[in-house]
N, C-alpha and C positions, 0 to 999 in steps of 0.2 A: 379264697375259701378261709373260713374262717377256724379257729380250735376250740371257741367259746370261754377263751380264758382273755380276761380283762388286762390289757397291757398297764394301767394307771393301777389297777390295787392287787393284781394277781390271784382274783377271785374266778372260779369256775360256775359260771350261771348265777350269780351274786351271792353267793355262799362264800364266805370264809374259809380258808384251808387253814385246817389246824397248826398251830406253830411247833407242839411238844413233840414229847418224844413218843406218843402213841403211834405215829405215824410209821417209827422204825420198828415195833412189837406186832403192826399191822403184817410188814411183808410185802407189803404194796406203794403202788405209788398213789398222791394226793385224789386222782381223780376216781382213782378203785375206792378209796377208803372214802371218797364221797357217797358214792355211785352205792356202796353196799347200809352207811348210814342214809340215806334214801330209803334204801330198800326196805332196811328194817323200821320204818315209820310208815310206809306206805300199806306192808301185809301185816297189820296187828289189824284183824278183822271182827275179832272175837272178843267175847263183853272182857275174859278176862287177860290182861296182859301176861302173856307167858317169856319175854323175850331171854329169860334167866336158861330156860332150857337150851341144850345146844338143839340144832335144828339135825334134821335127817337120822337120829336115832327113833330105836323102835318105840319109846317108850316118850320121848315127845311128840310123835307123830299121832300116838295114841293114845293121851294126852287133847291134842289141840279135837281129835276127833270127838273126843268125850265130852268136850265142853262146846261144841258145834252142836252137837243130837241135846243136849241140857238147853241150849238157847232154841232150837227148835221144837222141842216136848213143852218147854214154857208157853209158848204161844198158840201149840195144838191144844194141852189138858186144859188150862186155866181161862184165857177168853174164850177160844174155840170151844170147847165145853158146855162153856154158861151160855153164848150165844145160840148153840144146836139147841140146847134147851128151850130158849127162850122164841127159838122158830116152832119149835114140837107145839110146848103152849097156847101160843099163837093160833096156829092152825085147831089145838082143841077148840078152842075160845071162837073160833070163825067156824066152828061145827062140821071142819073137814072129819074123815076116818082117816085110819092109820093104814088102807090103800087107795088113798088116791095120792096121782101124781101132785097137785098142789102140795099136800102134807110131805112127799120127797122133796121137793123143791127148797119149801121156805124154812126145813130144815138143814139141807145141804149147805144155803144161801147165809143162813145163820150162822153155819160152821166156818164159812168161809171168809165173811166179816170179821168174825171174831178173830179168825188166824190173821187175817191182815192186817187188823186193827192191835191185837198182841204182838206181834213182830215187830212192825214198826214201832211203835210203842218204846217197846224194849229198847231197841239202835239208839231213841229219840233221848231216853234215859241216860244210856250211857252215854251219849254224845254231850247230853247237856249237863245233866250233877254227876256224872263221873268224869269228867273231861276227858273221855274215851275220842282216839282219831277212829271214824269212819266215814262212809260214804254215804250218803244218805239216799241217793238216788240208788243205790245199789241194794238198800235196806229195803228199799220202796218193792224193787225187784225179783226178789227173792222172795219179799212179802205176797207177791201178787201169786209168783209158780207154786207157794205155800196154801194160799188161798185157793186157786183152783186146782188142786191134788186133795184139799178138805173136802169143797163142795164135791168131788164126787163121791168120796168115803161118806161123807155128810149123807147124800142123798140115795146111796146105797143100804144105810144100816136097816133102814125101815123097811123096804121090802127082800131082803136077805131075810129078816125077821118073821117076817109072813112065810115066806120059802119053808121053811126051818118047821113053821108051827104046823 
Protein backbone atom coordinates (compact mmCIF):
# COMPACT_ATOMS: atom_id res chain seq x y z
CA UNK A 1 0.00 0.00 0.00
CA UNK A 2 1.20 2.88 -0.92
CA UNK A 3 1.18 6.70 1.22
CA UNK A 4 1.47 8.67 -2.11
CA UNK A 5 4.44 10.46 -0.97
CA UNK A 6 7.30 10.24 -3.55
CA UNK A 7 10.38 8.53 -1.81
CA UNK A 8 13.12 10.39 -4.43
CA UNK A 9 11.64 14.14 -3.94
CA UNK A 10 9.27 13.88 -0.98
CA UNK A 11 6.53 15.34 -2.85
CA UNK A 12 2.72 14.30 -1.97
CA UNK A 13 0.84 13.75 -5.51
CA UNK A 14 3.64 15.86 -7.19
CA UNK A 15 3.14 18.86 -5.40
CA UNK A 16 5.90 20.37 -3.51
CA UNK A 17 5.68 20.65 0.16
CA UNK A 18 6.40 24.01 1.31
CA UNK A 19 10.09 24.41 3.01
CA UNK A 20 9.20 27.79 5.30
CA UNK A 21 8.01 28.40 8.29
CA UNK A 22 4.19 28.77 7.14
CA UNK A 23 3.94 25.18 7.84
CA UNK A 24 4.61 25.76 11.81
CA UNK A 25 1.77 28.93 11.81
CA UNK A 26 -0.49 26.40 9.87
CA UNK A 27 -0.79 23.87 13.02
CA UNK A 28 -0.74 21.12 10.88
CA UNK A 29 1.04 18.77 9.17
CA UNK A 30 2.59 19.02 5.31
CA UNK A 31 -0.19 16.82 3.92
CA UNK A 32 -3.23 18.95 5.87
CA UNK A 33 -1.76 22.11 4.63
CA UNK A 34 -1.86 20.54 1.24
CA UNK A 35 -4.97 19.04 1.24
CA UNK A 36 -6.75 22.51 2.73
CA UNK A 37 -4.44 24.76 -0.13
CA UNK A 38 -6.38 22.32 -2.65
CA UNK A 39 -9.21 23.13 -1.30
CA UNK A 40 -9.24 26.57 -1.34
CA UNK A 41 -8.41 26.55 -5.26
CA UNK A 42 -10.96 24.03 -5.96
CA UNK A 43 -14.32 26.11 -4.17
CA UNK A 44 -13.65 29.66 -5.57
CA UNK A 45 -16.94 29.13 -7.77
CA UNK A 46 -17.91 32.61 -7.88
CA UNK A 47 -17.07 35.33 -10.65
CA UNK A 48 -15.62 37.17 -7.72
CA UNK A 49 -12.84 35.87 -5.56
CA UNK A 50 -13.55 36.26 -2.05
CA UNK A 51 -10.75 34.02 -0.29
CA UNK A 52 -9.75 37.24 2.18
CA UNK A 53 -12.86 36.57 4.05
CA UNK A 54 -12.52 34.01 6.84
CA UNK A 55 -14.91 31.14 5.87
CA UNK A 56 -18.03 30.07 8.22
CA UNK A 57 -18.88 33.45 9.48
CA UNK A 58 -22.20 35.07 9.10
CA UNK A 59 -21.26 37.63 7.19
CA UNK A 60 -19.07 35.72 4.57
CA UNK A 61 -21.56 33.24 4.16
CA UNK A 62 -23.74 36.13 3.21
CA UNK A 63 -21.53 37.64 1.29
CA UNK A 64 -20.60 34.54 -1.14
CA UNK A 65 -24.73 34.31 -1.24
CA UNK A 66 -25.03 37.75 -2.45
CA UNK A 67 -22.73 37.51 -5.10
CA UNK A 68 -24.14 33.93 -6.35
CA UNK A 69 -28.04 35.62 -6.81
CA UNK A 70 -25.89 38.85 -8.78
CA UNK A 71 -24.31 36.13 -11.12
CA UNK A 72 -27.76 34.55 -11.46
CA UNK A 73 -30.07 37.90 -11.87
CA UNK A 74 -27.24 38.74 -14.72
CA UNK A 75 -28.20 35.97 -16.69
CA UNK A 76 -32.08 35.91 -15.88
CA UNK A 77 -32.70 40.23 -16.50
CA UNK A 78 -30.03 40.88 -19.24
CA UNK A 79 -29.98 37.97 -22.08
CA UNK A 80 -33.06 36.10 -20.67
CA UNK A 81 -34.89 39.36 -20.86
CA UNK A 82 -33.91 40.44 -24.47
CA UNK A 83 -34.36 36.83 -25.57
CA UNK A 84 -38.28 36.53 -24.14
CA UNK A 85 -38.56 39.55 -25.93
CA UNK A 86 -37.34 38.57 -28.88
CA UNK A 87 -39.73 35.17 -28.86
CA UNK A 88 -42.88 37.49 -27.85
CA UNK A 89 -41.81 39.53 -31.34
CA UNK A 90 -41.46 36.56 -33.01
CA UNK A 91 -44.59 35.12 -32.52
CA UNK A 92 -46.26 38.75 -33.22
CA UNK A 93 -44.60 38.82 -36.56
CA UNK A 94 -45.77 34.86 -37.33
CA UNK A 95 -49.46 36.41 -36.57
CA UNK A 96 -49.72 34.10 -33.42
CA UNK A 97 -52.24 36.06 -30.34
CA UNK A 98 -51.26 36.40 -27.07
CA UNK A 99 -53.39 33.07 -26.18
CA UNK A 100 -52.23 30.51 -28.02
CA UNK A 101 -49.94 27.97 -26.80
CA UNK A 102 -47.24 28.50 -29.74
CA UNK A 103 -46.82 32.31 -28.39
CA UNK A 104 -46.26 30.49 -24.53
CA UNK A 105 -43.83 28.43 -25.90
CA UNK A 106 -41.44 30.47 -28.19
CA UNK A 107 -41.55 32.81 -25.53
CA UNK A 108 -40.67 30.55 -22.61
CA UNK A 109 -38.03 28.98 -25.23
CA UNK A 110 -36.54 32.41 -25.69
CA UNK A 111 -36.30 33.03 -22.05
CA UNK A 112 -34.64 30.05 -21.69
CA UNK A 113 -31.90 30.39 -24.43
CA UNK A 114 -31.17 33.57 -23.26
CA UNK A 115 -30.60 32.22 -19.46
CA UNK A 116 -28.34 29.50 -20.90
CA UNK A 117 -26.56 31.41 -23.26
CA UNK A 118 -25.98 34.31 -20.34
CA UNK A 119 -24.71 31.99 -17.92
CA UNK A 120 -22.49 30.32 -19.66
CA UNK A 121 -21.34 33.26 -21.22
CA UNK A 122 -20.67 34.73 -17.93
CA UNK A 123 -18.35 31.37 -16.43
CA UNK A 124 -16.76 31.59 -20.15
CA UNK A 125 -15.71 35.29 -19.26
CA UNK A 126 -14.41 34.81 -16.18
CA UNK A 127 -12.58 31.84 -17.04
CA UNK A 128 -10.93 33.29 -19.97
CA UNK A 129 -10.04 37.44 -19.48
CA UNK A 130 -10.36 37.14 -15.86
CA UNK A 131 -8.34 34.16 -15.37
CA UNK A 132 -11.04 33.13 -12.96
CA UNK A 133 -10.65 28.91 -11.84
CA UNK A 134 -13.85 27.24 -12.71
CA UNK A 135 -15.48 24.41 -14.14
CA UNK A 136 -16.85 24.74 -17.11
CA UNK A 137 -18.89 21.68 -17.42
CA UNK A 138 -20.38 22.63 -14.15
CA UNK A 139 -21.23 26.16 -15.57
CA UNK A 140 -22.80 24.21 -18.58
CA UNK A 141 -24.96 22.69 -15.62
CA UNK A 142 -26.20 24.91 -13.77
CA UNK A 143 -26.82 26.86 -17.02
CA UNK A 144 -29.10 24.29 -18.40
CA UNK A 145 -31.34 23.69 -14.39
CA UNK A 146 -31.31 27.90 -14.98
CA UNK A 147 -32.59 27.57 -18.30
CA UNK A 148 -35.51 25.19 -17.69
CA UNK A 149 -36.74 27.06 -14.43
CA UNK A 150 -36.91 30.28 -17.09
CA UNK A 151 -38.79 28.44 -19.71
CA UNK A 152 -41.36 27.78 -17.42
CA UNK A 153 -41.68 31.41 -15.76
CA UNK A 154 -40.88 32.16 -19.57
CA UNK A 155 -44.08 30.43 -20.67
CA UNK A 156 -46.12 31.07 -17.84
CA UNK A 157 -46.11 35.10 -17.71
CA UNK A 158 -48.40 35.18 -20.75
CA UNK A 159 -51.20 33.37 -19.73
CA UNK A 160 -51.10 34.40 -15.86
CA UNK A 161 -51.60 37.72 -17.84
CA UNK A 162 -54.77 36.69 -19.52
CA UNK A 163 -55.85 35.19 -16.18
CA UNK A 164 -55.43 38.44 -14.33
CA UNK A 165 -57.20 40.59 -17.49
Amino acid sequence: MTSGRSSTNNSIDGIQPYQGTREASYGGSRAEAIAAARQRQTTSSSLLDISAVSQGTFCSLLLLRIISTIEVAFSKFLPGGFMWQAGAVATVYANYTTDSFVQFGLTGLGDALGVFIGHVSLYAFRRHVLRGRNDVMQAVEVGFVLAAASFVSGSIWQPALNLAR
